[in-house]
C-alpha positions in Angstrom: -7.8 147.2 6.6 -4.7 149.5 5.3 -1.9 148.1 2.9 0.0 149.0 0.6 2.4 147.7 -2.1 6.4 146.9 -1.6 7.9 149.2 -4.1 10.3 146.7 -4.6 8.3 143.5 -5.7 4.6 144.4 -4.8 4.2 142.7 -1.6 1.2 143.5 -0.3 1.9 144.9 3.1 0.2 145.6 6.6 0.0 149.4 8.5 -1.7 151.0 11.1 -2.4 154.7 11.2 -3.8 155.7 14.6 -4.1 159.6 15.8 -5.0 162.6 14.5 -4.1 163.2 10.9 -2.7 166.1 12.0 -0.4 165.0 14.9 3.2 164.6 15.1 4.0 161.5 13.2 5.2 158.7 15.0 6.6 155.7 12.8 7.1 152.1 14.8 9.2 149.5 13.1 9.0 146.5 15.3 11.3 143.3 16.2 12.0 140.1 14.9 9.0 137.9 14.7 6.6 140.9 15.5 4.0 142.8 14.3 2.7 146.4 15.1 1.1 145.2 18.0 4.2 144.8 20.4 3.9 148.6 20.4 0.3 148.8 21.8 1.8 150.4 25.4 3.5 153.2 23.2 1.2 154.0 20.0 -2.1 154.3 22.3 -1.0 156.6 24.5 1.2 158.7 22.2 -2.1 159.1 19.6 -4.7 159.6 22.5 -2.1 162.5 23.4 -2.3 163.8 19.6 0.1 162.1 17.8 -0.1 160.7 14.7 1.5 156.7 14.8 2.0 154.5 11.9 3.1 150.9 12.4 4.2 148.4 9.9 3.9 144.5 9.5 6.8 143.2 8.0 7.0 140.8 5.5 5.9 137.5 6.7 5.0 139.2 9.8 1.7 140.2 11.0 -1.2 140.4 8.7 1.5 141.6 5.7 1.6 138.8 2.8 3.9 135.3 3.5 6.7 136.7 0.8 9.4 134.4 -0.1 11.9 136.4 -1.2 13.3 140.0 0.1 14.8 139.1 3.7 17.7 141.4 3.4 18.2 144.5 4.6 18.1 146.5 1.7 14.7 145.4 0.7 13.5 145.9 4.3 14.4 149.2 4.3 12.8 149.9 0.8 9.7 148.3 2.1 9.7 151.0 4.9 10.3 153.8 2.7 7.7 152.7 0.9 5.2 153.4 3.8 6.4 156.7 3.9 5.8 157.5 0.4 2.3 155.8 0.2 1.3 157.9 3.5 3.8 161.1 1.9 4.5 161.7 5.7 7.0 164.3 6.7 8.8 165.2 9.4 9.0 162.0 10.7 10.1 160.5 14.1 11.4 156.8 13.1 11.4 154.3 15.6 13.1 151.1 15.5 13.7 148.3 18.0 15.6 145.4 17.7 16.5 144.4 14.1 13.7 147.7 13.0 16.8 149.8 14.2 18.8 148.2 11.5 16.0 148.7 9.1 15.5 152.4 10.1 19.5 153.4 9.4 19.6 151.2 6.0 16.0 153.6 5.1 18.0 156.8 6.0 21.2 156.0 4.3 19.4 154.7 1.1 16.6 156.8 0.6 17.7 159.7 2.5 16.7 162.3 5.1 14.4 164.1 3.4 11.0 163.0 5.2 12.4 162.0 8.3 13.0 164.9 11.4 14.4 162.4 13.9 15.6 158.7 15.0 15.3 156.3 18.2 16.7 153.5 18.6 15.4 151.5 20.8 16.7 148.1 22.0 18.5 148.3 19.3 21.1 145.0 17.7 23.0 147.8 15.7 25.7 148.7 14.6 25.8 145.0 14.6 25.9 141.9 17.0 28.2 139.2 15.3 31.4 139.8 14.6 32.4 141.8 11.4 34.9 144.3 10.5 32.8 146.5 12.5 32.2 144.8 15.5 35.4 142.9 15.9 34.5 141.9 19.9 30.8 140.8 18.2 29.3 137.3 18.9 31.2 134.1 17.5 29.5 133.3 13.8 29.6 129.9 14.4 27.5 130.2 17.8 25.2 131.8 16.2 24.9 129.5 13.6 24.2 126.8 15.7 21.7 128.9 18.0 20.1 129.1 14.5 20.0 125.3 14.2 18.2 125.2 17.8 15.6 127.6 16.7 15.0 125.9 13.3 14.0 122.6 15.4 11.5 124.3 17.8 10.5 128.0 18.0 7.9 127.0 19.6 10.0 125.9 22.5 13.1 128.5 21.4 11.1 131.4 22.4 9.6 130.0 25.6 13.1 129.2 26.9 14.1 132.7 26.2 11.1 134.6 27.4 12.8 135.0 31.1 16.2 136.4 29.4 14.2 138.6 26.9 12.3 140.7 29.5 14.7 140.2 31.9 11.8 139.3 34.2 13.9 137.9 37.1 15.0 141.6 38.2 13.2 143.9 40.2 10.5 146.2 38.4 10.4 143.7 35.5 7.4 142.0 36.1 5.0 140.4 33.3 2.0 138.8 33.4 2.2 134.7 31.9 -0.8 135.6 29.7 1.4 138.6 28.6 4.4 136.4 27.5 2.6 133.4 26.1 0.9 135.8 24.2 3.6 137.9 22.5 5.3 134.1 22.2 2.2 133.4 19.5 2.3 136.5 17.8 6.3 135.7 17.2 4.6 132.6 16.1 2.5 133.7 13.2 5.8 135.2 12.0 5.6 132.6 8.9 9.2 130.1 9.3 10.8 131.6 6.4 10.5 135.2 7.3 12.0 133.7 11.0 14.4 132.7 9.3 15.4 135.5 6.8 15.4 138.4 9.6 17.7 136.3 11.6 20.0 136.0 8.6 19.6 139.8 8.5 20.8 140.2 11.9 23.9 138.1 12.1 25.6 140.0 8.5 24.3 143.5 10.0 28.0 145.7 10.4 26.1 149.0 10.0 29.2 151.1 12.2 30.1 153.0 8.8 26.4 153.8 8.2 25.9 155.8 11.3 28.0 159.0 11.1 26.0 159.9 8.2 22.7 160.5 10.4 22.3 164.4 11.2 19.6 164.6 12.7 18.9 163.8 16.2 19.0 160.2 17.7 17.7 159.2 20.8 19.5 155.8 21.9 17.2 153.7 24.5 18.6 150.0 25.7 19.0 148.2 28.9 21.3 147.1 31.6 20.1 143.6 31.0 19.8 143.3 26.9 21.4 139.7 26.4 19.8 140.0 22.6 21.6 143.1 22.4 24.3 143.8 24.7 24.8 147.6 25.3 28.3 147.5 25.0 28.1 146.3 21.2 25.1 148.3 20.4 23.4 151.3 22.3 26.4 152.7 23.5 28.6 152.1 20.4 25.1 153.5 18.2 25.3 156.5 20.3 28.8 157.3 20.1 28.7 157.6 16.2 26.2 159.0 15.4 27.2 163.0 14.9 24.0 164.0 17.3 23.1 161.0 19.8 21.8 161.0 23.0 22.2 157.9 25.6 19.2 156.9 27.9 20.1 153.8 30.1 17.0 152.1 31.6 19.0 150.1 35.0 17.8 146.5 35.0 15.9 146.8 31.4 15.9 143.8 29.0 15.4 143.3 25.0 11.8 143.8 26.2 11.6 146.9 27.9 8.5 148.2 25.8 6.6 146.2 28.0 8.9 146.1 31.3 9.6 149.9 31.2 6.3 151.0 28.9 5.5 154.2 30.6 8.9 155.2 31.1 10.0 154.7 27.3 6.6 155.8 26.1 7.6 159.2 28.2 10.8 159.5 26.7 9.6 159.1 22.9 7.1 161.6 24.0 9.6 164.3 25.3 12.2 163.4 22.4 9.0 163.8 19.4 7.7 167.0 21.2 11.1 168.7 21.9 11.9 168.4 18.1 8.2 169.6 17.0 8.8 172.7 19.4 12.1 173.8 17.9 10.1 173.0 14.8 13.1 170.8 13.2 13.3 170.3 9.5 14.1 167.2 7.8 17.7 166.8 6.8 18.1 167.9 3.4 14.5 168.9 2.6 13.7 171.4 0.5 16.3 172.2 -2.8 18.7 169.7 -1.6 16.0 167.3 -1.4 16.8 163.6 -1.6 
């Protein structure tokens, strides 16, 4: 089973590496709570069609080790960086949904564009959520803080009451199986209390608006009609707008949990986005002499 070591404190973390060595390389970084495997309706497809995709396990998440310390966002992002160092991948497509979009820009704007060809956001809570000097119409801190006392009392029951909301299943088209949801409600589950905990934390302080107009390279922005985690209006749309090179795909009716509500359509559009950029045969930002 692959790991490898947090550059920042040696936490022993969690991959997968599915596809042909050779393939396009596809890097996942998942939600709150989840592992690699809320992906399975985009990485199998995408590596039976040649791609290379990596997926991570958080820390606390997954099958990565119950760390303590290291829920904020610069560690996060140092912890992904770190995957692509121990892999040395190049010419990378990063993928982030939910919080991993936060996680993806912090990687970029810390480590630098070096390895990394393109971006997509999908379902994405940045620039940021809760208010901040950079989302002044964000969420009310003091909601959120008491949304935070609910879930500290019962995930268990937190995530079952939000399950409807979070794949929007009530619309047309959104349909999910009750196996499907009580199972991706235990895999948020094994995400270990603390780590819970420390990703929400991450979430409510992110004000990443500053952050994005330093991304040249391409970004594709994917969010819903229906994203109550992560209304468009605060996040997709605002992503795309400052980023220097962003492109806006709106799926009508889609939730927070449109991987699984709108898989073959998203899984098409990462596959059209990854493929464009290995035609033109795009070069990571500031590769070679500039370097990182």
């Amino acid at each position: 089973m692959p790991y490898y070591e947090s550059p920042v404190d040696g936490t022993r973390l969690h991959y997968v590496d599915h596809g042909p060595a050779t393939g396009p390389v596809a890097v996942f970084v998942s939600s709150a709570y989840l592992g690699h495997e809320m992906w399975e309706y985009q990485m199998l497809p995408l590596a039976e069609a040649g791609h290379r995709c990596v997926a991570l396990d958080r820390r606390g998440h997954g099958r990565s080790d119950d760390a303590w310390s290291g829920y904020d966002l610069d560690t996060l992002a140092d912890d992904l960086n770190g995957l692509l160092d121990h892999l040395d991948l190049r010419e990378v497509t990063l993928i982030g949904h939910s919080v991993g979009s936060g996680e993806v820009i912090r990687c970029l704007t810390r480590h630098g564009l070096a390895r990394v060809a393109r971006v997509a956001l999908v379902a994405g809570v940045s620039p940021g959520v809760v208010r901040s000097p950079g989302t002044p119409d964000g969420l009310d801190p003091e909601a959120v803080r008491a949304d935070d006392e609910v879930f500290r009392r019962d995930r268990a029951a937190y995530f079952t009451a939000l399950a409807d909301d979070f794949f929007a299943a009530h619309l047309p088209g959104n349909q999910v199986s009750p196996p499907y949801v009580r199972h991706m409600i235990d895999r948020c589950l094994s995400a270990t209390p603390r780590a819970a905990n420390g990703v929400r934390a991450v979430v409510a302080a992110l004000d990443l608006a500053a952050e994005l107009p330093a991304l040249h390279l391409p970004v594709l922005v994917v969010h819903g009609t229906h994203d109550t985690s992560a209304p468009s209006a605060l996040t997709g749309e605002r992503a795309a707008r400052l980023v220097p090179d962003g492109t806006l795909k709106v799926y009508e009716n889609g939730g927070h949990g449109l991987f699984a509500t709108h898989a073959a359509r998203l899984t098409a559009d990462l596959r059209q986005f990854i493929d464009a950029g290995a035609a033109r045969g795009d070069e990571p930002a500031g590769a070679g002499a500039a370097g990182r």
